[in-house]
N, CA, C and O atoms as CSV, one atom per row, in Angstrom:
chain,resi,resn,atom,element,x,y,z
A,1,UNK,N,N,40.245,-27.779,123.430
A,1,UNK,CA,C,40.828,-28.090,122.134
A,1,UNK,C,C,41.339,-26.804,121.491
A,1,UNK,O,O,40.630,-25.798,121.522
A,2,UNK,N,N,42.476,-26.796,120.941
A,2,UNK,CA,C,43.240,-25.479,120.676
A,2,UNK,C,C,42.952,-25.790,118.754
A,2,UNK,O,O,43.121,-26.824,118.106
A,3,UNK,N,N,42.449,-24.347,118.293
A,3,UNK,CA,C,42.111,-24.021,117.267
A,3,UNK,C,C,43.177,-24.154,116.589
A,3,UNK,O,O,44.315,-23.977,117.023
A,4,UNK,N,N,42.807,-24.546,115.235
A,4,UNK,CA,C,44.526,-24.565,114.261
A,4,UNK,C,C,44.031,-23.399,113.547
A,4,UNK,O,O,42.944,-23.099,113.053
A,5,UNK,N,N,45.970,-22.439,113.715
A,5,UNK,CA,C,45.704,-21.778,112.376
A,5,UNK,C,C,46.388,-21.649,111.306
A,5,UNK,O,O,47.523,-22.113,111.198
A,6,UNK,N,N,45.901,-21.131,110.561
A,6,UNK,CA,C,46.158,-21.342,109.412
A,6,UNK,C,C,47.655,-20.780,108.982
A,6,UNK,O,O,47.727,-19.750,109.652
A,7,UNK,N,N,48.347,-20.840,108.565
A,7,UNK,CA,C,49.410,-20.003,108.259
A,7,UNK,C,C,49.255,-19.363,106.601
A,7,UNK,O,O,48.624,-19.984,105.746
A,8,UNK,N,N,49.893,-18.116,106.340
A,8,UNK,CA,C,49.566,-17.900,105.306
A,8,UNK,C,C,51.322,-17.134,104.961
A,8,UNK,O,O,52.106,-16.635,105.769
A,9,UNK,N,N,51.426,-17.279,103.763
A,9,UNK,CA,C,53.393,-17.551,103.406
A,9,UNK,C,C,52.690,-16.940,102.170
A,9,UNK,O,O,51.715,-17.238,101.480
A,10,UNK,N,N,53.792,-15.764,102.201
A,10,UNK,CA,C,53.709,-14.862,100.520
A,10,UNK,C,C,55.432,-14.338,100.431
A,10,UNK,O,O,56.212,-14.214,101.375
A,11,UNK,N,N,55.606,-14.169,99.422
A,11,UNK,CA,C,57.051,-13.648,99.322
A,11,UNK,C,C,57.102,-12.363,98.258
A,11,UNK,O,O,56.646,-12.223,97.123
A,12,UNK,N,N,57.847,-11.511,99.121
A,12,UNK,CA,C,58.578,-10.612,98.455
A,12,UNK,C,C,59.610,-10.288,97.506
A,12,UNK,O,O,60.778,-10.315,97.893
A,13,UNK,N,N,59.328,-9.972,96.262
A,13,UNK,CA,C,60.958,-9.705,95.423
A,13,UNK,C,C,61.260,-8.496,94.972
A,13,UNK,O,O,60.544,-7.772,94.279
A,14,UNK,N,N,62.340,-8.281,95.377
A,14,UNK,CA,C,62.783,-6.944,94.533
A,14,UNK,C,C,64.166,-7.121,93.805
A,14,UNK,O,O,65.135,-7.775,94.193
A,15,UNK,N,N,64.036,-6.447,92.760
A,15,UNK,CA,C,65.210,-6.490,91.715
A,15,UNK,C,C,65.523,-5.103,90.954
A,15,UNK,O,O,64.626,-4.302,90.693
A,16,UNK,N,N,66.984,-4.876,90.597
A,16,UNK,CA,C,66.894,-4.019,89.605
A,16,UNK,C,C,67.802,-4.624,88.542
A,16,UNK,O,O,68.742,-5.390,88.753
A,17,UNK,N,N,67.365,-4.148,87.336
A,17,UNK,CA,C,68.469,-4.528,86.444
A,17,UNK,C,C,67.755,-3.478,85.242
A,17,UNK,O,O,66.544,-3.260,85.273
A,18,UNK,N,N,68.828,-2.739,83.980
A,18,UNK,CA,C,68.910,-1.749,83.222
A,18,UNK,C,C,68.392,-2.259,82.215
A,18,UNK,O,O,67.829,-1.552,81.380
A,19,UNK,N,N,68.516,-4.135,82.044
A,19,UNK,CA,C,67.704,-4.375,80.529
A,19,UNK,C,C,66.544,-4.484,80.670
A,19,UNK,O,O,66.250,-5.458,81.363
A,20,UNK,N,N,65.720,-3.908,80.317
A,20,UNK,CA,C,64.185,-4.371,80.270
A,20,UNK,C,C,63.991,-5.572,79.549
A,20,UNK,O,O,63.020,-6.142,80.045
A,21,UNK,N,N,64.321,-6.027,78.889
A,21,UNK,CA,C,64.191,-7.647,78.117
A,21,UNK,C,C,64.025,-8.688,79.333
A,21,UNK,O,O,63.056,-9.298,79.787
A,22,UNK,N,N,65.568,-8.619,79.705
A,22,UNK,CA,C,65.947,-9.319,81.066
A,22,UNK,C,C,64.587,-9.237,81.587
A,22,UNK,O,O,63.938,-10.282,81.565
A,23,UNK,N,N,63.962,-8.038,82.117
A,23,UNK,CA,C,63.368,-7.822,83.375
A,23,UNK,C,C,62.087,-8.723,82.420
A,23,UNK,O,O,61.850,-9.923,82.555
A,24,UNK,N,N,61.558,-8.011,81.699
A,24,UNK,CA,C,60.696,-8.796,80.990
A,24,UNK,C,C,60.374,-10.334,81.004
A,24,UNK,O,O,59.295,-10.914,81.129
A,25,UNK,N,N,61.659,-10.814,80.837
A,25,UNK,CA,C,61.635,-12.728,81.316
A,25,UNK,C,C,61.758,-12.935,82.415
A,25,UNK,O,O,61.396,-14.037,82.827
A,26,UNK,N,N,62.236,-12.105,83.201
A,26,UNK,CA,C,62.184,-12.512,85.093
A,26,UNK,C,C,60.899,-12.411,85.497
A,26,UNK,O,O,60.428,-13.342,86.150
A,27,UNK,N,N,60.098,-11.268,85.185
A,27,UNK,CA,C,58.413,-11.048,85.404
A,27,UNK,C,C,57.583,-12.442,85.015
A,27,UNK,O,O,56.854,-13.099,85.758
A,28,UNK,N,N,57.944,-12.704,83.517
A,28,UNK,CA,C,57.079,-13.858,83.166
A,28,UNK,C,C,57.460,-15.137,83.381
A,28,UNK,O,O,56.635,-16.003,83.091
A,29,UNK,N,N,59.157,-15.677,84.087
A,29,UNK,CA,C,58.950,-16.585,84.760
A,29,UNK,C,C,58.222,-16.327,85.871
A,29,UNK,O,O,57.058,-16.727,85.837
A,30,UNK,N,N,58.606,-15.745,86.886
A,30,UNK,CA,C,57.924,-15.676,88.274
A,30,UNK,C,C,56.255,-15.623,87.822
A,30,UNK,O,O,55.593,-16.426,88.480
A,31,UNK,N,N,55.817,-15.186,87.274
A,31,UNK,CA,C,54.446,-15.169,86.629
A,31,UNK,C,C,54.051,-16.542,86.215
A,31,UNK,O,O,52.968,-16.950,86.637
A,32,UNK,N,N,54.664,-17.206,85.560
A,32,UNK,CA,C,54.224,-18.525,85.136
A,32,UNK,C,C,54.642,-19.914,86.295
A,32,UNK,O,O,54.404,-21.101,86.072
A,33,UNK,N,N,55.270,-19.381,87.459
A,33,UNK,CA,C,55.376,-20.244,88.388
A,33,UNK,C,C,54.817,-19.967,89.633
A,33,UNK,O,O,54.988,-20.710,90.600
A,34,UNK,N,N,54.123,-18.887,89.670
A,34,UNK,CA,C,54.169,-18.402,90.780
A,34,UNK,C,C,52.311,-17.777,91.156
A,34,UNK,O,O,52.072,-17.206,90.092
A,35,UNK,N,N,51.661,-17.695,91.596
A,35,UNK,CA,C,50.198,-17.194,91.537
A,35,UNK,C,C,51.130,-15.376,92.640
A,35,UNK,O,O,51.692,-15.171,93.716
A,36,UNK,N,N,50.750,-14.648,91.513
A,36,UNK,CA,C,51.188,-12.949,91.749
A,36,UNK,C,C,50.291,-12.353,92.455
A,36,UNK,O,O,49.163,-12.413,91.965
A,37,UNK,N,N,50.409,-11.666,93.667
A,37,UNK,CA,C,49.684,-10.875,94.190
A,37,UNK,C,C,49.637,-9.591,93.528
A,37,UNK,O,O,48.686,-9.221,92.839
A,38,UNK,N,N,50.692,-8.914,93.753
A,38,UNK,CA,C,51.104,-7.541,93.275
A,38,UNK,C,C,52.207,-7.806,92.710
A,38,UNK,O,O,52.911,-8.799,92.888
A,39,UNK,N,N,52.427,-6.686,91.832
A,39,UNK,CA,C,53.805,-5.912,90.795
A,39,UNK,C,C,53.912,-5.134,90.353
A,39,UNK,O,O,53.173,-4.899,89.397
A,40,UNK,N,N,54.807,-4.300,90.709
A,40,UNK,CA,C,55.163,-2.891,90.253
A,40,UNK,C,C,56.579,-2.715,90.214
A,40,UNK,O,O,57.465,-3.286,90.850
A,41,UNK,N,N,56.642,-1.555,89.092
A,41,UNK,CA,C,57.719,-0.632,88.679
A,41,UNK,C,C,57.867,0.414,89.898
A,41,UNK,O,O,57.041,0.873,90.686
A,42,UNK,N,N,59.134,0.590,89.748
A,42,UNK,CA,C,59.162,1.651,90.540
A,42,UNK,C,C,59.097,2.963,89.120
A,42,UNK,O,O,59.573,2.852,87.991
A,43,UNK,N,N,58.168,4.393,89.851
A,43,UNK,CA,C,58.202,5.565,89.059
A,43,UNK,C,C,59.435,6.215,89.279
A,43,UNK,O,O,59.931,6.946,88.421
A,44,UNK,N,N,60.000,5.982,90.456
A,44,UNK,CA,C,61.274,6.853,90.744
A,44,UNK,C,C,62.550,6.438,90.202
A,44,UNK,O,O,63.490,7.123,89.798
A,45,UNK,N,N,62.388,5.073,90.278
A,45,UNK,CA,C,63.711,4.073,89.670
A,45,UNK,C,C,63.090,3.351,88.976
A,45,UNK,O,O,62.441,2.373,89.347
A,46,UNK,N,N,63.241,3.820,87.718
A,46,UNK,CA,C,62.934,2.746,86.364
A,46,UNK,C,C,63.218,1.552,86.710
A,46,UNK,O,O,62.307,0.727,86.776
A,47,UNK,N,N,64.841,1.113,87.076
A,47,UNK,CA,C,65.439,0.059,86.918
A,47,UNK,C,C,64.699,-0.614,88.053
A,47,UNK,O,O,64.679,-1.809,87.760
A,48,UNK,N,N,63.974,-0.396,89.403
A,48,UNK,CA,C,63.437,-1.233,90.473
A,48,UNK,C,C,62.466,-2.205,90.017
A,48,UNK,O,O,61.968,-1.957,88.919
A,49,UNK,N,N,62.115,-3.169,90.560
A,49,UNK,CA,C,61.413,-4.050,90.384
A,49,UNK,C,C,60.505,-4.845,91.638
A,49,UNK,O,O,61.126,-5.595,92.391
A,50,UNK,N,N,59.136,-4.668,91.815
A,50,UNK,CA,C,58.821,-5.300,92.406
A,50,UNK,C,C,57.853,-6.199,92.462
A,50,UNK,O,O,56.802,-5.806,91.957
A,51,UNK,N,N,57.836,-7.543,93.010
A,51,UNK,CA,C,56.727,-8.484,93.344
A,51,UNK,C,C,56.398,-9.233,94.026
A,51,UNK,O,O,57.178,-10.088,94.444
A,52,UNK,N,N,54.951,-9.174,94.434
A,52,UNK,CA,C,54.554,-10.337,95.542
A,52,UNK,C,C,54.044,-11.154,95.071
A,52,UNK,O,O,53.433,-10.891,94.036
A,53,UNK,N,N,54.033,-12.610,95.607
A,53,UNK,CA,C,54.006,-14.008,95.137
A,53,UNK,C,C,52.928,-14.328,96.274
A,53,UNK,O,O,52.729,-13.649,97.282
A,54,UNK,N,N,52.364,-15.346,95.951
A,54,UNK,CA,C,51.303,-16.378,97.065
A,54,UNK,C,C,53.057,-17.604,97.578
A,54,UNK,O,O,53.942,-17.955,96.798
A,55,UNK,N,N,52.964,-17.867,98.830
A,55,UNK,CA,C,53.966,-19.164,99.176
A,55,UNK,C,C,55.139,-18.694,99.241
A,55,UNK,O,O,55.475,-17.524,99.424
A,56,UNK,N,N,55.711,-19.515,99.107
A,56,UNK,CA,C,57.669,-19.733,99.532
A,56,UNK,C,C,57.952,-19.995,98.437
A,56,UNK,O,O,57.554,-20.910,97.716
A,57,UNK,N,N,59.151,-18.642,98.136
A,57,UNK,CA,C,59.583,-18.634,96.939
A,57,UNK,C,C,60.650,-18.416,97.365
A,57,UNK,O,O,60.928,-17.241,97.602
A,58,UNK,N,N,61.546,-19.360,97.595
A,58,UNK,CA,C,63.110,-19.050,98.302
A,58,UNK,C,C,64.095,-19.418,96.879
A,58,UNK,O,O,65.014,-18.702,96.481
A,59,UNK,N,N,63.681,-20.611,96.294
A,59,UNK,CA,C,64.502,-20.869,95.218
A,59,UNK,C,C,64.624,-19.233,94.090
A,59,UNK,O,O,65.596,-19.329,93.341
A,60,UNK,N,N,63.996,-18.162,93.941
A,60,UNK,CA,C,64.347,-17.343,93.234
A,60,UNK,C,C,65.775,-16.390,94.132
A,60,UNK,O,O,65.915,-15.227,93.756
A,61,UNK,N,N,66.363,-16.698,94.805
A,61,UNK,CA,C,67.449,-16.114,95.350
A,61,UNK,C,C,68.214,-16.571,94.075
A,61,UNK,O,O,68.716,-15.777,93.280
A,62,UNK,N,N,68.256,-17.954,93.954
A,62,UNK,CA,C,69.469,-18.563,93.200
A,62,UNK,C,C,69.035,-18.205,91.674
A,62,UNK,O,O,69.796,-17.829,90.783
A,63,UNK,N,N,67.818,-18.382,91.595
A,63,UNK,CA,C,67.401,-17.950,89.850
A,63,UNK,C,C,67.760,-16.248,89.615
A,63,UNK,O,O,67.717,-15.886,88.439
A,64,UNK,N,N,68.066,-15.320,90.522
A,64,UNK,CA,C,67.974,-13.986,90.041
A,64,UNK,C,C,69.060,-13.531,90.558
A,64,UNK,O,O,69.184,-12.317,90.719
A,65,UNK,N,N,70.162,-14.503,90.958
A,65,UNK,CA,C,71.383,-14.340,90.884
A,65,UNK,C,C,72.354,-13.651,90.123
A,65,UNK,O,O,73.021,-12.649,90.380
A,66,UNK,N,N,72.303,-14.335,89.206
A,66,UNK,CA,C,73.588,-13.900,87.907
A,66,UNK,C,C,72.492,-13.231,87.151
A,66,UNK,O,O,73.209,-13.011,86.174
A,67,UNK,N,N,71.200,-12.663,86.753
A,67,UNK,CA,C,70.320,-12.302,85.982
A,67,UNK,C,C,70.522,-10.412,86.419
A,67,UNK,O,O,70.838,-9.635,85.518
A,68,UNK,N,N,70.342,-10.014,87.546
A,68,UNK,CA,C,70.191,-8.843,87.957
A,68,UNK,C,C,71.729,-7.967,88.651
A,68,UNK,O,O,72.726,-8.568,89.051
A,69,UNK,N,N,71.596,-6.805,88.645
A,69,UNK,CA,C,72.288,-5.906,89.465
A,69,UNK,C,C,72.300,-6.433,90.595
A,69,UNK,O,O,73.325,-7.012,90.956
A,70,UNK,N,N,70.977,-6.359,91.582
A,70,UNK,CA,C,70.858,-6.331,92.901
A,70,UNK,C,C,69.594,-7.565,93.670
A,70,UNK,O,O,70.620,-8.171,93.979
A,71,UNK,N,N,69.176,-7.879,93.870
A,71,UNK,CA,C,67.768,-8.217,94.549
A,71,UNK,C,C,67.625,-8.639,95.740
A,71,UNK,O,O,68.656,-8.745,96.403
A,72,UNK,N,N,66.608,-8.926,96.233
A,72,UNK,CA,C,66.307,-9.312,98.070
A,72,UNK,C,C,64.914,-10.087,97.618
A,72,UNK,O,O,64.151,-9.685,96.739
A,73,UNK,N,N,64.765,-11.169,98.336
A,73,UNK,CA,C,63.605,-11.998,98.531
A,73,UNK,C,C,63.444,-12.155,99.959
A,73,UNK,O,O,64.226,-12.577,100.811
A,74,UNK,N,N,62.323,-11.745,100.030
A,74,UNK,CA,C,62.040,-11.944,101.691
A,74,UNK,C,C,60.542,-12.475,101.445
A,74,UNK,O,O,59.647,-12.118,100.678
A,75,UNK,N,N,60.659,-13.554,102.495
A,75,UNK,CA,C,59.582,-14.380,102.798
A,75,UNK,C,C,58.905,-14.197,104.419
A,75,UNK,O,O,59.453,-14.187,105.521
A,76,UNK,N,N,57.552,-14.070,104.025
A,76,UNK,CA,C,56.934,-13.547,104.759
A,76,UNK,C,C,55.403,-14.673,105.693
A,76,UNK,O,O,54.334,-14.788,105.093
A,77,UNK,N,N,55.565,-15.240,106.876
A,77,UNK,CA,C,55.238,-15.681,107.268
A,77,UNK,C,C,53.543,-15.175,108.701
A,77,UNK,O,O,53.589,-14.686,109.830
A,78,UNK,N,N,52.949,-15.399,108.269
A,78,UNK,CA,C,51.503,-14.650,108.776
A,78,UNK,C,C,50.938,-15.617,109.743
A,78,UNK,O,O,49.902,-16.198,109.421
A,79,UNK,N,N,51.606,-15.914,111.133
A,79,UNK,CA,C,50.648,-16.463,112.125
A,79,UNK,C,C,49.204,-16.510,112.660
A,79,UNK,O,O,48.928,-17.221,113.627
């Protein structure tokens, strides 16, 4: 009998953008939808942004679209 395992799915975000307001409501949506592993500022680049999420968080591609400069969501899958 072959053991099941478990899979475990967290996602990555990074963003930059110059308003801190902005960034401010992007943090506390993803915060209020999301169970946060980690988050951090970058010290080197004010404007960077980063956070890890518990799950599949693919729909924030389209939410941090028109909101930011730049971002990447990568989802991360743990066999």
């Amino acid at each position: 009998m072959a053991s099941e395992r478990k899979v475990r799915v967290k996602t990555s975000i990074f963003f930059t953008t110059y308003d801190e307001k902005r960034a401010a409501e992007i943090l506390n949506y993803i915060r209020s939808n999301y169970k946060v592993i980690e988050e951090e500022r970058s010290t080197v680049v004010k404007e960077l942004y980063y956070v890890c999420v518990e799950g599949r968080a693919s729909e924030l591609k389209e939410y941090l679209k028109d909101k930011v400069l730049w971002h990447k969501v990568d989802i991360i899958e743990f066999k």
